[in-house]
DRENMAR-176677 format. One record per residue (C-alpha): residue number from 0; x, y, z; chain; residue in one letter. Coordinates in nm, 2 decimals. Example, Ala and Ser with C-alpha at 12.3 -4.5 7.8 and 13.67 -1.06 7.14 Angstrom:
<rs>
(0, (1.23, -0.45, 0.78), 'A', 'A'),
(1, (1.37, -0.11, 0.71), 'A', 'S'),
</rs>
This chain:
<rs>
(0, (0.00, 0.00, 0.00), 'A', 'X'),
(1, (0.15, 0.36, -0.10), 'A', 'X'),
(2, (0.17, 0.64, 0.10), 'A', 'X'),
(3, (-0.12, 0.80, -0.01), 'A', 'X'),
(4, (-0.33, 0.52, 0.05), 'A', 'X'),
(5, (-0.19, 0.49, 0.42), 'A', 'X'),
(6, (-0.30, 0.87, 0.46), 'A', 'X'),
(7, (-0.68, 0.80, 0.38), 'A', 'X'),
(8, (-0.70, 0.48, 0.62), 'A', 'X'),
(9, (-0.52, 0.68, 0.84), 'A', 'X'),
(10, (-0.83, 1.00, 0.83), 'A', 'X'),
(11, (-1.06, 0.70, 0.78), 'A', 'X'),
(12, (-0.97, 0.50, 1.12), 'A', 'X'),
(13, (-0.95, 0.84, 1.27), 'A', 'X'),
(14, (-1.28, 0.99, 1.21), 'A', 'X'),
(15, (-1.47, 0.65, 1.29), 'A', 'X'),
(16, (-1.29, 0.62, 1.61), 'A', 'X'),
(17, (-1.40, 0.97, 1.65), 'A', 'X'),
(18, (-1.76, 0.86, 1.64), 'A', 'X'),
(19, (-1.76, 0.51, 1.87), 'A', 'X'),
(20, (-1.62, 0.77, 2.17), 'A', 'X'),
(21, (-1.85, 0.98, 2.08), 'A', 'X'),
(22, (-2.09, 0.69, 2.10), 'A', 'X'),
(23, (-1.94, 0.53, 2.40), 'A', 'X'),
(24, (-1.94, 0.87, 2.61), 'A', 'X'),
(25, (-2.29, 0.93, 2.51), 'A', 'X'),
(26, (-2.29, 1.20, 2.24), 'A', 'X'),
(27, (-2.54, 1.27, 2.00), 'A', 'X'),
(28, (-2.57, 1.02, 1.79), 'A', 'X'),
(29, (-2.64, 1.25, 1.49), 'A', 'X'),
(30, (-2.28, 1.38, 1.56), 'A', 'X'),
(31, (-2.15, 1.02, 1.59), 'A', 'X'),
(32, (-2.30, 0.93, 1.25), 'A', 'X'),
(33, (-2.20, 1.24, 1.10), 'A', 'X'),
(34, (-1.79, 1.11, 1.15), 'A', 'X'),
(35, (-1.90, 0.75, 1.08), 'A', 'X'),
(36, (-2.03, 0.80, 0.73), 'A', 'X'),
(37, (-1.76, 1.03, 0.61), 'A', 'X'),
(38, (-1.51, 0.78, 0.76), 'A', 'X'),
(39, (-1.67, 0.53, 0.48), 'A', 'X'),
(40, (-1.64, 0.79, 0.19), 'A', 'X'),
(41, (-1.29, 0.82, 0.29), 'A', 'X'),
(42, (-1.18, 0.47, 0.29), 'A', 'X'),
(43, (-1.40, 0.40, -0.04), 'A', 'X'),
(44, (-1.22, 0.70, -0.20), 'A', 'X'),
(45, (-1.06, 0.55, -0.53), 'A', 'X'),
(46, (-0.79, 0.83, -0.48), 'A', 'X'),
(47, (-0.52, 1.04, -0.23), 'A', 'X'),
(48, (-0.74, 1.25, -0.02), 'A', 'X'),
(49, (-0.51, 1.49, -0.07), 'A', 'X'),
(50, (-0.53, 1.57, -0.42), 'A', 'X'),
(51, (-0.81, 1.70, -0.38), 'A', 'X'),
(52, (-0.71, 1.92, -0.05), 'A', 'X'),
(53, (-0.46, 2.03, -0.27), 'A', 'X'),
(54, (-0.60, 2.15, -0.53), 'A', 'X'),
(55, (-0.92, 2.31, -0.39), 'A', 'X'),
(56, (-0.84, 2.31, 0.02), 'A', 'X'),
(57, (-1.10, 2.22, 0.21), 'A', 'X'),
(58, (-1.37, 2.31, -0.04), 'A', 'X'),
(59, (-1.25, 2.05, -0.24), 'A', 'X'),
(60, (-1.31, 1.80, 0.05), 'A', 'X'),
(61, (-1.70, 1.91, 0.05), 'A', 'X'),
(62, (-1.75, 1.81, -0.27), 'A', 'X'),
(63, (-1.69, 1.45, -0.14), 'A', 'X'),
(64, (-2.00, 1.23, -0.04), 'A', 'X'),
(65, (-2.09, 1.31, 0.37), 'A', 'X'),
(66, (-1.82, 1.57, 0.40), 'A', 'X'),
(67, (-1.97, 1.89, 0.54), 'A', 'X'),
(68, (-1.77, 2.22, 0.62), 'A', 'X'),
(69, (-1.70, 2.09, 0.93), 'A', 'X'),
(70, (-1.58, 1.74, 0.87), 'A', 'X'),
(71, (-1.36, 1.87, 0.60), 'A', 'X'),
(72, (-1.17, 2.15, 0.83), 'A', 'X'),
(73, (-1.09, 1.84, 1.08), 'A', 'X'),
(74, (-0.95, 1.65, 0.76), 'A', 'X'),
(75, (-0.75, 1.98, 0.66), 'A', 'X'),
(76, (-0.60, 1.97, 0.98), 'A', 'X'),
(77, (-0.52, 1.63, 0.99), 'A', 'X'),
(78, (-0.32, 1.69, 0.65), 'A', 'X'),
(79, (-0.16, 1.97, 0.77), 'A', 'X'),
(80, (-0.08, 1.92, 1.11), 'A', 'X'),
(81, (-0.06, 1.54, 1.14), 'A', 'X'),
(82, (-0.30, 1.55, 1.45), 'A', 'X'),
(83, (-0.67, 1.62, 1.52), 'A', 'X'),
(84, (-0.72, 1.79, 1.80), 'A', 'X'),
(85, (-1.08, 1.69, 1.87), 'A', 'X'),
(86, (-1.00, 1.34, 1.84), 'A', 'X'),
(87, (-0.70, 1.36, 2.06), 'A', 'X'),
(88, (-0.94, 1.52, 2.35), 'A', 'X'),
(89, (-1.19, 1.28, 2.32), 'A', 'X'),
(90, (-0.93, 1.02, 2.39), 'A', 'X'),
(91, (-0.80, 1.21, 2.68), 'A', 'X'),
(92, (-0.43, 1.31, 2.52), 'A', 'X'),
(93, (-0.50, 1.65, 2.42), 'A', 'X'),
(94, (-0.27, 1.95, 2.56), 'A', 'X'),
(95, (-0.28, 2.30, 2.63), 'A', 'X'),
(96, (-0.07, 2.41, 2.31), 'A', 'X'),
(97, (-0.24, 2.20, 2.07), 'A', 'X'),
(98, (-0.60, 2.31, 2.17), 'A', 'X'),
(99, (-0.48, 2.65, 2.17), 'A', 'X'),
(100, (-0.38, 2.64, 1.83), 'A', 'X'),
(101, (-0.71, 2.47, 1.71), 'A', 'X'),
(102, (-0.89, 2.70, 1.86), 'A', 'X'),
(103, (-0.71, 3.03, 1.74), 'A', 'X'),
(104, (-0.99, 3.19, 1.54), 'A', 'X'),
(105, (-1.33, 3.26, 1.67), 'A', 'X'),
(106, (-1.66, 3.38, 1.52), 'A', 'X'),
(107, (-1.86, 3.60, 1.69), 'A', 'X'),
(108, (-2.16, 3.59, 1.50), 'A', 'X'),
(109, (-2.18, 3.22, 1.51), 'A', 'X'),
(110, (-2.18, 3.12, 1.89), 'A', 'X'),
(111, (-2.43, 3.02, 2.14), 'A', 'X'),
(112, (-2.58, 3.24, 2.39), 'A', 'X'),
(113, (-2.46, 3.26, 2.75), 'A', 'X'),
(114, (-2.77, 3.16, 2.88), 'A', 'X'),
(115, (-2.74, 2.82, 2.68), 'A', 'X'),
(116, (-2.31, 2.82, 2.75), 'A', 'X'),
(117, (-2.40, 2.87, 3.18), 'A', 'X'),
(118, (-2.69, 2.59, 3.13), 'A', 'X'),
(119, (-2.46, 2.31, 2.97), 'A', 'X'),
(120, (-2.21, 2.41, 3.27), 'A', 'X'),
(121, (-2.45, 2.37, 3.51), 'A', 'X'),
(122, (-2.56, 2.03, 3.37), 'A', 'X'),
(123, (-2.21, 1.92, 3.30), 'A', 'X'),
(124, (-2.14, 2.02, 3.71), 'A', 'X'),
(125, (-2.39, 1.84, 3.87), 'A', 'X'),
(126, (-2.37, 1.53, 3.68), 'A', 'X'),
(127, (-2.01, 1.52, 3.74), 'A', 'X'),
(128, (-2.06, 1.60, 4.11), 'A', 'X'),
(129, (-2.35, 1.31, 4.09), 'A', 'X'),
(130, (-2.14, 1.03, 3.91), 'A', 'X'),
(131, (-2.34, 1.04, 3.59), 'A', 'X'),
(132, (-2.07, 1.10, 3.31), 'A', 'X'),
(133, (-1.83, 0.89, 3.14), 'A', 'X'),
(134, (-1.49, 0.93, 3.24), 'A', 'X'),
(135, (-1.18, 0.98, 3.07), 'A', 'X'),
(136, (-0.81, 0.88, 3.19), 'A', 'X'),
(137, (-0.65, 1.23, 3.06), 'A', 'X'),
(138, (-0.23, 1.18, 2.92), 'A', 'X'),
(139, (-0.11, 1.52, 3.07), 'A', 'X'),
(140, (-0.09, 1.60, 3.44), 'A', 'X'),
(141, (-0.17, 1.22, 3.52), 'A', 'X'),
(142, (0.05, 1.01, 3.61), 'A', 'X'),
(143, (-0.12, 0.74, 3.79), 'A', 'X'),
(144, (-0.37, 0.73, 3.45), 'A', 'X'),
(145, (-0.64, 0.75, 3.67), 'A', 'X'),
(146, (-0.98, 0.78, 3.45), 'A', 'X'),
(147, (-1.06, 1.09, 3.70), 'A', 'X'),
(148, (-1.20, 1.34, 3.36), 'A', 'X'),
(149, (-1.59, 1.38, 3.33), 'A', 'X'),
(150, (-1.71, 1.42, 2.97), 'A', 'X'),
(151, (-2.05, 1.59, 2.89), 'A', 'X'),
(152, (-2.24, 1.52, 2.55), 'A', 'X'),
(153, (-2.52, 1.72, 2.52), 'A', 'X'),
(154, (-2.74, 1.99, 2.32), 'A', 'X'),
(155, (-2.93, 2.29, 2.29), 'A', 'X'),
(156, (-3.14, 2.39, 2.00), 'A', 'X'),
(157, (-2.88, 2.35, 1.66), 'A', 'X'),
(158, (-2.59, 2.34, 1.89), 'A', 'X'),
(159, (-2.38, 2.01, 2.01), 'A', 'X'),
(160, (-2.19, 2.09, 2.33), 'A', 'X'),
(161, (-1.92, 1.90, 2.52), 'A', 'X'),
(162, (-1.80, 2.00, 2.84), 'A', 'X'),
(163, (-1.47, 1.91, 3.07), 'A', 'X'),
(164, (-1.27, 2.03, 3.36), 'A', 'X'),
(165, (-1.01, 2.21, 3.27), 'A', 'X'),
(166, (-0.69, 2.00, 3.26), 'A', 'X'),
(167, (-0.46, 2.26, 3.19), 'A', 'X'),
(168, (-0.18, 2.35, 3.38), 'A', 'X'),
(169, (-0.28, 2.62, 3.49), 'A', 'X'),
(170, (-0.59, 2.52, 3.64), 'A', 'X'),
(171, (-0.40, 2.27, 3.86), 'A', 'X'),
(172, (-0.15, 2.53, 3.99), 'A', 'X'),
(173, (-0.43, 2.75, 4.09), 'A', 'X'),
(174, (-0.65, 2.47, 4.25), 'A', 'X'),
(175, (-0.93, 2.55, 3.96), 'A', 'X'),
(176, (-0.96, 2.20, 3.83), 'A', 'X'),
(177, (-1.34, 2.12, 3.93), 'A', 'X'),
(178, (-1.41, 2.49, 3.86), 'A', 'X'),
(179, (-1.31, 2.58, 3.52), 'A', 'X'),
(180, (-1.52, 2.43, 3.27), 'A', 'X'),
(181, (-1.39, 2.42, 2.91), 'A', 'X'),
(182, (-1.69, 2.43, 2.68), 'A', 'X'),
(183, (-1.65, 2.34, 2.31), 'A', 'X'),
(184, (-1.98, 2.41, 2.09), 'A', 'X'),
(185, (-2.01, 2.25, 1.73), 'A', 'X'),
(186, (-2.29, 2.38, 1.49), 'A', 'X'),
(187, (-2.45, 2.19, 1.23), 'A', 'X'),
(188, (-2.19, 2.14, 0.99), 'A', 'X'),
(189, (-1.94, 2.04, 1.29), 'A', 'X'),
(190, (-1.77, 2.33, 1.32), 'A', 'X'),
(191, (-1.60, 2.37, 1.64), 'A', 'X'),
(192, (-1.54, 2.66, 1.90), 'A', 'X'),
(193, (-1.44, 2.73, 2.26), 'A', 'X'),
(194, (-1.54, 2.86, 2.58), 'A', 'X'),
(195, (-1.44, 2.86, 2.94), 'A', 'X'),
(196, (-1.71, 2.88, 3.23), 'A', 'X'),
(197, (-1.51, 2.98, 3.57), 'A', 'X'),
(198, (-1.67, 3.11, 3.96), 'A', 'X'),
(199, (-1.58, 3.52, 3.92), 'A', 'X'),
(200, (-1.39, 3.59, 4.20), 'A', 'X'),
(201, (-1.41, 4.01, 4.15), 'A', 'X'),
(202, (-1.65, 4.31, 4.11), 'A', 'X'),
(203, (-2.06, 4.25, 4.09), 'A', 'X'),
(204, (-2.00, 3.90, 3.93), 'A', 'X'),
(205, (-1.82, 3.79, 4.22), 'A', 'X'),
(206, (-1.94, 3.46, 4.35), 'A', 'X'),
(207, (-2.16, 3.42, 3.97), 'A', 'X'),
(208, (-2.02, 3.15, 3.70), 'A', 'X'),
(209, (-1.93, 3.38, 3.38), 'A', 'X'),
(210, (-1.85, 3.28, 3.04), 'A', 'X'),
(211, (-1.46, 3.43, 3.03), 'A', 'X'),
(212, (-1.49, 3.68, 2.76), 'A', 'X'),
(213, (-1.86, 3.76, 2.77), 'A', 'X'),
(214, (-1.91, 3.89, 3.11), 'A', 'X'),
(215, (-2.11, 4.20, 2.99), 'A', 'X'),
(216, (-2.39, 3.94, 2.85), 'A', 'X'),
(217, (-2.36, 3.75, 3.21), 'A', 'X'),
(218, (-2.41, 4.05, 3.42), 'A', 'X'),
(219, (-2.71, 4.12, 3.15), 'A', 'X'),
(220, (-2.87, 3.80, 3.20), 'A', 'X'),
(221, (-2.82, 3.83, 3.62), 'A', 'X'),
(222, (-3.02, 4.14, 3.61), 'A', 'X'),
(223, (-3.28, 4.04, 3.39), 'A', 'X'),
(224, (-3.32, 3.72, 3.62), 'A', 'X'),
(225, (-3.31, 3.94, 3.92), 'A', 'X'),
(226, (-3.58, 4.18, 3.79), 'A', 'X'),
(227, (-3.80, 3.85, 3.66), 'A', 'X'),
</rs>
């Protein structure tokens, strides 16, 4: 088997094992299908995947049968970077720098409101605190690989969310690790983006759990619930 050839089983193994954890840790099974059926039209491909990446990016990978916007910027990534990020966190072996990087470019327009970003925290909390999540053995910070990570699979109107405890290494420096919730949010085409959920420890939020970046909307939200 060429090269080539290796590179789409590669993507193809990739995004189906993307969709049994996603299955196994009791995701939306839309989602899970979603990864399952473009793993197939990858591995029946007749061709390098990346002939087509190359000559028209990741428009070119849209074109192929169950390949939505999506789907096709986690193949571009794995041909460019060597490494999907998503896939690496739903095994537990993601880090700070790689996420960071996947991450790098938001869009305003296209994001979930806070009142459905605090609701999926507030889920994701007190089913963790309850024992009602699958758990994850995280590869950084871990040395005993201990399955100690709850994952959250949920959703709210066209939005798929998944939810975890911060990992980072920062969070376990500052004690924050069953405080700071990373929320990443998918639309319908699978496009991902992040958030973080932490306790606000200063001014009229203090005490309040605040989407970092959107505090203005939180403190908007607190007041219309106070005046309710």
């Amino acid at each position: 088997m060429g090269a080539p050839s290796a590179e789409n089983g590669w993507i193809a193994a990739s995004l189906r094992e993307a969709g049994e954890l996603l299955r196994a840790q009791g995701g939306n099974p839309y989602r899970a299908g979603a990864y399952l059926r473009a793993a197939e039209s990858v591995a029946a491909l007749g061709r390098p995947i990346r002939e087509d990446f190359d000559r028209q990016g990741p428009a070119g990978l849209q074109r192929l049968p169950g390949i939505g916007a999506g789907i096709a910027a986690a193949i571009a990534e794995m041909l460019i970077t060597g490494r999907w990020a998503q896939l690496l966190r739903l095994r537990g072996e993601a880090d700070e720098a790689g996420i960071a990087a996947a991450h790098s470019s938001e869009h305003p327009g296209e994001r979930p409101s806070v009142e459905d970003l605090l609701d999926v925290d507030r889920e994701y909390r007190a089913k963790a605190a309850a024992g009602r999540l699958a758990l994850i053995a995280p590869k950084r910070l871990n040395p005993q690989g201990k399955a100690w990570l709850p994952v959250l699979h949920t959703q709210r109107g066209g939005w798929h969310f998944t939810a975890l405890y911060s990992n980072t290494a920062r969070a376990h420096e500052l004690g924050r690790t069953r405080d700071w919730v990373v929320v990443y949010y998918y639309d319908g085409e699978h496009r991902e983006q992040q958030c973080t959920v932490v306790t606000e420890t200063r001014g009229a939020l203090a005490g309040k759990r605040v989407v970092r970046g959107r505090e203005p909307e939180c403190r908007e939200l607190l007041l219309s619930a106070t005046e309710a």
